[in-house]
C-alpha positions as a printed NumPy array, in Angstrom:
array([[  0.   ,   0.   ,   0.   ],
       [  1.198,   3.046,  -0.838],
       [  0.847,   5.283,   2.241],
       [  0.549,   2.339,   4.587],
       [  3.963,   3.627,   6.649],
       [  2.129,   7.04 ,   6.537],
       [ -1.609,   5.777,   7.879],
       [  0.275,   3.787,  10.308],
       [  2.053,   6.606,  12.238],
       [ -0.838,   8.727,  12.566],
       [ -2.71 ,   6.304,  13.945],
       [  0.592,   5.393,  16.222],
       [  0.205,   8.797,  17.401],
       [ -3.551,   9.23 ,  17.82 ],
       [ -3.231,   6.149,  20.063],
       [ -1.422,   7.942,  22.693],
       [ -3.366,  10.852,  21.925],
       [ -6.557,   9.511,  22.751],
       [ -7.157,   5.473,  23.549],
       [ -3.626,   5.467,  25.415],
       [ -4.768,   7.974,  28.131],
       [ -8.652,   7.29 ,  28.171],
       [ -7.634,   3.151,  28.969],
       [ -5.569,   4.339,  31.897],
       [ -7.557,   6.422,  33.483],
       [-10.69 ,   4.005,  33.448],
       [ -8.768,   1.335,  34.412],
       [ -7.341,   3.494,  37.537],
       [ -9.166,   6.26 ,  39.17 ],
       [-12.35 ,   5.709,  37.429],
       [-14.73 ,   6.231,  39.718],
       [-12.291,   5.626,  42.854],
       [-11.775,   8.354,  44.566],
       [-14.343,   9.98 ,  46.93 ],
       [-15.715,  12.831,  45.894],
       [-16.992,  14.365,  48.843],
       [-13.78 ,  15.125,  50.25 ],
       [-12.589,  16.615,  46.81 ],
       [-11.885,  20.209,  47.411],
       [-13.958,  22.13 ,  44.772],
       [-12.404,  25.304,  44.544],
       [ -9.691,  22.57 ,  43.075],
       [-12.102,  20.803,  40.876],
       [-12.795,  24.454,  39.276],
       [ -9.045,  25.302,  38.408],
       [ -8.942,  21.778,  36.835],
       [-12.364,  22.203,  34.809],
       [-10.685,  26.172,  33.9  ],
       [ -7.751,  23.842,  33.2  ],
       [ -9.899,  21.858,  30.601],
       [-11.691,  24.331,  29.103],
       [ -8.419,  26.448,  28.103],
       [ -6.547,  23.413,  26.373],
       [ -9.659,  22.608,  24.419],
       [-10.59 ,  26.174,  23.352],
       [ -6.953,  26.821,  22.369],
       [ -6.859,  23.449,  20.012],
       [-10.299,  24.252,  18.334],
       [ -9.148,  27.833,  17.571],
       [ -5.527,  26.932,  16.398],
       [ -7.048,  24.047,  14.288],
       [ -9.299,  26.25 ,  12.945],
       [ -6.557,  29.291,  12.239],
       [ -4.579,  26.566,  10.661],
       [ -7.508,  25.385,   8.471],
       [ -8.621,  28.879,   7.621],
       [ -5.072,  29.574,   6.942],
       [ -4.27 ,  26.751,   4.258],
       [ -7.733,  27.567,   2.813],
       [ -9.143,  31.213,   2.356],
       [ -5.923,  32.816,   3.828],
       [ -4.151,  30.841,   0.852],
       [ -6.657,  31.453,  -1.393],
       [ -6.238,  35.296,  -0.928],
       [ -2.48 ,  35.144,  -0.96 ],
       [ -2.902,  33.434,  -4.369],
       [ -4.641,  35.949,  -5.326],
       [ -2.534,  38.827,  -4.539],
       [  0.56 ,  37.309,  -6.357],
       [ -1.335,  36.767,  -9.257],
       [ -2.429,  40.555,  -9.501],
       [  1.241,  42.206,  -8.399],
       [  3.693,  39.391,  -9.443],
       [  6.025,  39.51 , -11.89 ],
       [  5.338,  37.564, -15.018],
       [  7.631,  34.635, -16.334],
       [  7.327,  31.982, -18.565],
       [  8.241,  28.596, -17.287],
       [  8.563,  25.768, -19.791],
       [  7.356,  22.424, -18.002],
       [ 10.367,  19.471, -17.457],
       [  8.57 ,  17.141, -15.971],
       [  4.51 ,  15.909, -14.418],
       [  3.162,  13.196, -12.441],
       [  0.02 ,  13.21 , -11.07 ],
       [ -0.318,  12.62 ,  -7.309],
       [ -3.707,  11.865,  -6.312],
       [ -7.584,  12.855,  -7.329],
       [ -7.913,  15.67 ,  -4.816],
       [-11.839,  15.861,  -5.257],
       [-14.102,  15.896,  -8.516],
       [-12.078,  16.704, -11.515],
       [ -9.478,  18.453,  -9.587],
       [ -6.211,  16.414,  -9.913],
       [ -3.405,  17.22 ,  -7.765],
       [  0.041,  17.075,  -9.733],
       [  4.053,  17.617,  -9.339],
       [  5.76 ,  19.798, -11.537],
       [  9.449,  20.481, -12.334],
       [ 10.143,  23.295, -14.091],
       [ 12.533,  25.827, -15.879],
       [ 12.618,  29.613, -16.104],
       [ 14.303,  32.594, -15.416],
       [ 14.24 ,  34.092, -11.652],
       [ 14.011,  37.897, -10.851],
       [ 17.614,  38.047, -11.441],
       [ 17.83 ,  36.153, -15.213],
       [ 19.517,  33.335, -13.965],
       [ 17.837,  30.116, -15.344],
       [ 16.798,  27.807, -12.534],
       [ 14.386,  24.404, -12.363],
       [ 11.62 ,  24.446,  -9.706],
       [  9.584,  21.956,  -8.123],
       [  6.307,  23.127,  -7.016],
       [  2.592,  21.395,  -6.555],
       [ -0.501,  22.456,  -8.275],
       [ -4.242,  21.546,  -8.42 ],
       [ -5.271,  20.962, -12.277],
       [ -8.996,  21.647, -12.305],
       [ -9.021,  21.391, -15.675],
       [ -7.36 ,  17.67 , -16.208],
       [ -9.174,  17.241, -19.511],
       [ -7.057,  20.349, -21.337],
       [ -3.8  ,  18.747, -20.546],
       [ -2.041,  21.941, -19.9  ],
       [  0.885,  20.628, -17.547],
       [  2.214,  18.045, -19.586],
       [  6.124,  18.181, -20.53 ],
       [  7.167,  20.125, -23.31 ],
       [  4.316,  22.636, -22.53 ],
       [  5.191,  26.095, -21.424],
       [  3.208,  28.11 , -18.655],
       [  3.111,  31.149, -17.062],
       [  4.359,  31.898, -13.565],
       [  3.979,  34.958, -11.083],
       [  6.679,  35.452,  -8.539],
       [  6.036,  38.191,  -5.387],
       [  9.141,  40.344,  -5.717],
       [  8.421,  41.589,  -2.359],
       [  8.291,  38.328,  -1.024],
       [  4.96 ,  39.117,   1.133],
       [  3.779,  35.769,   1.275],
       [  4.803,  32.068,   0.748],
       [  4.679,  29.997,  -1.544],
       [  5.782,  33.395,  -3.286],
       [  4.859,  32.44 ,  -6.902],
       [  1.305,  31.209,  -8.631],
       [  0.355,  29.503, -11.996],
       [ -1.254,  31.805, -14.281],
       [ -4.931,  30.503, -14.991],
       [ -5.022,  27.88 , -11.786],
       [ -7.9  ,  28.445,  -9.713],
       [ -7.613,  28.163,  -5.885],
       [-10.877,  25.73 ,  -4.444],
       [-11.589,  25.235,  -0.75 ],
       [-12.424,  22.187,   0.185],
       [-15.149,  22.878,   2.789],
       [-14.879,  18.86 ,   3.81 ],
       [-11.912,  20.544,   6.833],
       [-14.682,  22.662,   7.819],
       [-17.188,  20.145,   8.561],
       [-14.395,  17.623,  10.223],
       [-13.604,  20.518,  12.583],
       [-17.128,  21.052,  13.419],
       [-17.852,  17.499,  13.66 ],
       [-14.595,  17.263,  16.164],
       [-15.714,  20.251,  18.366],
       [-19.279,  18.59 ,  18.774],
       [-17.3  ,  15.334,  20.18 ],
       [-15.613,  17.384,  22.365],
       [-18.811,  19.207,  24.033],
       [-20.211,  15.506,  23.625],
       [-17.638,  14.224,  25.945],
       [-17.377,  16.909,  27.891],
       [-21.5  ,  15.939,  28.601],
       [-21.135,  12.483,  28.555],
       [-18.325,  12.371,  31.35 ],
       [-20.284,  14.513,  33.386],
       [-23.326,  12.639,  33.094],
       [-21.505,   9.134,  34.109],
       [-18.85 ,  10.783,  36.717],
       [-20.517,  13.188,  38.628],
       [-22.318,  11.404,  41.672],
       [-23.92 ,  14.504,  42.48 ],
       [-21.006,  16.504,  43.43 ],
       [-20.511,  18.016,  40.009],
       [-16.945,  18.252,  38.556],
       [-14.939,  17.214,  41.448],
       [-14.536,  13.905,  39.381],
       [-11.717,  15.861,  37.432],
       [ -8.17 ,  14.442,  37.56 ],
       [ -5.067,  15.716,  35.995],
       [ -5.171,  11.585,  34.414],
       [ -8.692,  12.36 ,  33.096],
       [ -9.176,  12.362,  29.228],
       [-10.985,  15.966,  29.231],
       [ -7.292,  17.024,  30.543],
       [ -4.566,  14.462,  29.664],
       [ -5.893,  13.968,  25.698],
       [ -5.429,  17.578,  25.293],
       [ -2.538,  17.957,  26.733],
       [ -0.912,  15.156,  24.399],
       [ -2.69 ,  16.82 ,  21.712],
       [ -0.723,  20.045,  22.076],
       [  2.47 ,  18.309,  23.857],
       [  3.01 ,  15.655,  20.701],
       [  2.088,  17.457,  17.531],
       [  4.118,  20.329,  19.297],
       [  7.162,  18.311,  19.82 ],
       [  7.451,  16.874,  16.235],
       [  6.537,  20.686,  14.411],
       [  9.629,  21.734,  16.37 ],
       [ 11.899,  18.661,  15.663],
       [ 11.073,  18.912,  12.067],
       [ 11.326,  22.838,  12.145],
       [ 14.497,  23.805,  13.842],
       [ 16.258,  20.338,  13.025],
       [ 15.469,  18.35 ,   9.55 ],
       [ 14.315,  21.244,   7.614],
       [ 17.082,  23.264,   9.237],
       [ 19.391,  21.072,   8.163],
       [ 18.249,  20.172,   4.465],
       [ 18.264,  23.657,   3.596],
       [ 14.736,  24.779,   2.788],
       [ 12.819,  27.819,   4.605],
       [ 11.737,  31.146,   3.334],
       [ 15.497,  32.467,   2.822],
       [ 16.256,  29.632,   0.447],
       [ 13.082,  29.67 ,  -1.279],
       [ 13.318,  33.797,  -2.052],
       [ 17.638,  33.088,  -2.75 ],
       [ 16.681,  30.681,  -5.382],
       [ 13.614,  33.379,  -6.841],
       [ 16.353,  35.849,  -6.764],
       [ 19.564,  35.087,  -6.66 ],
       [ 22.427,  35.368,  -8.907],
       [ 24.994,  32.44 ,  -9.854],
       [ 28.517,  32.931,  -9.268],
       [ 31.973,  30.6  ,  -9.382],
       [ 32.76 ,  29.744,  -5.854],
       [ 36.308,  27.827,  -4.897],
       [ 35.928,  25.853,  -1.779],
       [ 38.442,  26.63 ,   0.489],
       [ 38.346,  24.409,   3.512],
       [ 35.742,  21.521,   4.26 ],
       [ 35.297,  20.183,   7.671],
       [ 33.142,  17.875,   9.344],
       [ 30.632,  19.383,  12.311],
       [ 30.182,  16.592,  14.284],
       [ 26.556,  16.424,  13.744],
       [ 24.588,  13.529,  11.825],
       [ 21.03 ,  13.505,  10.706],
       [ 19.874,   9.912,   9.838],
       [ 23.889,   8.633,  10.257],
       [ 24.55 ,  11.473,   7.414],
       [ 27.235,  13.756,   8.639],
       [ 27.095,  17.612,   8.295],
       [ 29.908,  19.669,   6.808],
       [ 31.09 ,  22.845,   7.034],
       [ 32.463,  24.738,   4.075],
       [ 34.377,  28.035,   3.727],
       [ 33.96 ,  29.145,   0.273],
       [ 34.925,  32.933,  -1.677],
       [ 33.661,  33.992,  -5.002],
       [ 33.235,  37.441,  -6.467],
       [ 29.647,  39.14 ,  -6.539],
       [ 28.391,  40.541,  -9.749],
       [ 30.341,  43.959,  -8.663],
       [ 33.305,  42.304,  -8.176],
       [ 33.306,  42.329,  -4.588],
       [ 35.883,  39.212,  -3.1  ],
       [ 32.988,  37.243,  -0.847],
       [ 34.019,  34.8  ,   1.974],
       [ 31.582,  32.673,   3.618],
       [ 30.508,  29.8  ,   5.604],
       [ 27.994,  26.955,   4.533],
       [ 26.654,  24.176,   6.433],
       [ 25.062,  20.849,   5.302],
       [ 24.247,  17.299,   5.284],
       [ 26.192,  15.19 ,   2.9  ],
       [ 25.655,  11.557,   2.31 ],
       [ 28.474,   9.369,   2.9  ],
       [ 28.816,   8.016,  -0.496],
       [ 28.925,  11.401,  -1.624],
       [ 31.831,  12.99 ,   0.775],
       [ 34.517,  12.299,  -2.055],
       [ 32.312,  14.739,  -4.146],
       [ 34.212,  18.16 ,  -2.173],
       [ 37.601,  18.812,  -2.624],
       [ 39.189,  21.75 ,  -1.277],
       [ 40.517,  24.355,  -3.967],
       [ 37.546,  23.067,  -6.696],
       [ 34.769,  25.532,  -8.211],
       [ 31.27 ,  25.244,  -7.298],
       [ 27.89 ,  26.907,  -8.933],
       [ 26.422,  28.733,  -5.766],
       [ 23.736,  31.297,  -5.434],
       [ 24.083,  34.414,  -3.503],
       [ 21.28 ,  37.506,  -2.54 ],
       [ 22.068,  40.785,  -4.462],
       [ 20.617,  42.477,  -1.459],
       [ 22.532,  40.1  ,   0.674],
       [ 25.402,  38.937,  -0.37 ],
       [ 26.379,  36.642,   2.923],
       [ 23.666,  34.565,   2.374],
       [ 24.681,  31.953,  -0.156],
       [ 23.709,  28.04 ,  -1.051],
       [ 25.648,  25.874,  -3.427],
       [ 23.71 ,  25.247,  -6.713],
       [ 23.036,  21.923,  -5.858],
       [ 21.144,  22.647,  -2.589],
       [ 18.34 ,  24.948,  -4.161],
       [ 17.969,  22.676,  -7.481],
       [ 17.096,  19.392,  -4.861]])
């Protein structure tokens, strides 16, 4: 199957999410403790507690759903109407799933000019809602708008692409945030002995789900943020160096290893110097992950393609780094 590793970790984590903590706590303090001698000033700070977790994960999910549908709908919008216009001839398609209907979500490389006129190859995603016209096959040239302020990501649009919201997150939000207030009733209902919500544990689902539900999601954004894409070179300074940088000649002048490995990969450090398009003599530093079969590939005192920003010159990728 091919997204059986993926299906499998999500419901790895929604386990511990949601069964892992529930099958504790009704195997523990369900209905164990007494509740008369609960304090309920207590019980209030813990049903506060509650309340806070799941408010703030119904109105992040929904800022996060609103914000990869209208907000990105909007943002398309506005780099279609003040973008620069540049024709991209297609390299490559492959279709990657039916995203609804007979819109068709595919993978494109292609090849134009940047901001600067240096020729690059991109790989971006789009939604083909018109399969039938077969507009993104290779060969085929289309035209591309890139923000050259750089207001919002992904920073460039295909000409003639319409932007759908699928209103499907909308109603799988709602439906979640009526099982919440469901649960929220139904624990109530079975826990409460008469002494209202002095049943509430820091173990109890309406507290310890939540919690894993911002602790977990929370730890892997970060781990994935400030290490692995960190390390493999992509961000919003990449993506706008490759829009508008300029290619230069860069000799590598020392190579050393950091000490760090991602996935048994180690990471190198590089001093390379090249000269700007004013002739300015630039030295700088460069870190990344190298396979191992691959080390042999830098050799102090050769030439490398990198890319450098006209505005900034210090910030600088090899070639290499912004093409994968």
């Amino acid at each position: 199957m091919k997204n059986a590793a993926l299906y499998f970790w999500i419901l790895f984590i929604l386990y511990f999410i949601f069964a892992h903590p529930a099958i504790i706590y009704y195997h523990s303090e369900f209905k164990s403790t007494s509740l008369a001698h609960v304090d309920p000033d207590v019980a209030l700070l813990k049903l506060g507690l509650s309340l806070f977790l799941w408010s703030f994960i119904l109105i992040f999910s929904l800022y996060l759903i609103c914000k990869f549908t209208i907000i990105a709908g909007r943002r398309q919008k506005y780099i279609l109407r003040e973008g620069r216009r540049v024709k991209a001839g297609i390299l490559s398609m492959s279709a990657l799933s039916d995203a609804g209907g007979s819109v068709v979500k595919r993978a494109l490389k292609v090849q134009f000019d940047n901001l600067s006129a240096e020729m690059i190859t991109h790989e971006m995603f789009v939604k083909d809602d018109k399969p039938d016209e077969n507009r993104f096959d290779p060969g085929k040239e289309i035209f591309l708008r890139i923000d050259e302020k750089f207001k919002y990501p992904p920073y460039l649009a295909v000409e003639g692409n319409a932007f759908k919201i699928n209103p499907l997150y909308f109603i799988v939000w709602a439906l979640f945030m009526a099982a919440v207030a469901y649960y929220f009733n139904f624990s109530y209902d079975l826990e409460n002995q008469g002494h209202g919500w002095r049943f509430l544990s820091l173990s109890h689902p309406l507290i310890s789900c939540a919690a894993c539900l911002i602790f977990f999601p929370g730890l892997i954004y970060l781990f994935f943020r400030y290490v692995i894409f960190k390390k493999m070179n992509v961000g919003k300074k990449n993506l706008m160096l490759k829009l508008r940088g300029k290619r230069a000649i860069a000799r590598l002048t020392d190579i050393q290893q950091t000490g760090t490995f991602i996935n048994e990969q180690p990471e190198l450090r590089f001093n390379v110097s090249f000269q700007d398009a004013q002739g300015t003599s630039r030295s700088v530093t460069l870190q990344r992950i190298v396979q191992l079969t691959s080390l042999s590939a830098f050799t102090e005192g050769e030439e490398y393609y990198v890319f450098y920003d006209p505005a900034n010159p210090e910030l600088v990728l090899l070639e290499e780094d912004l093409i994968s």
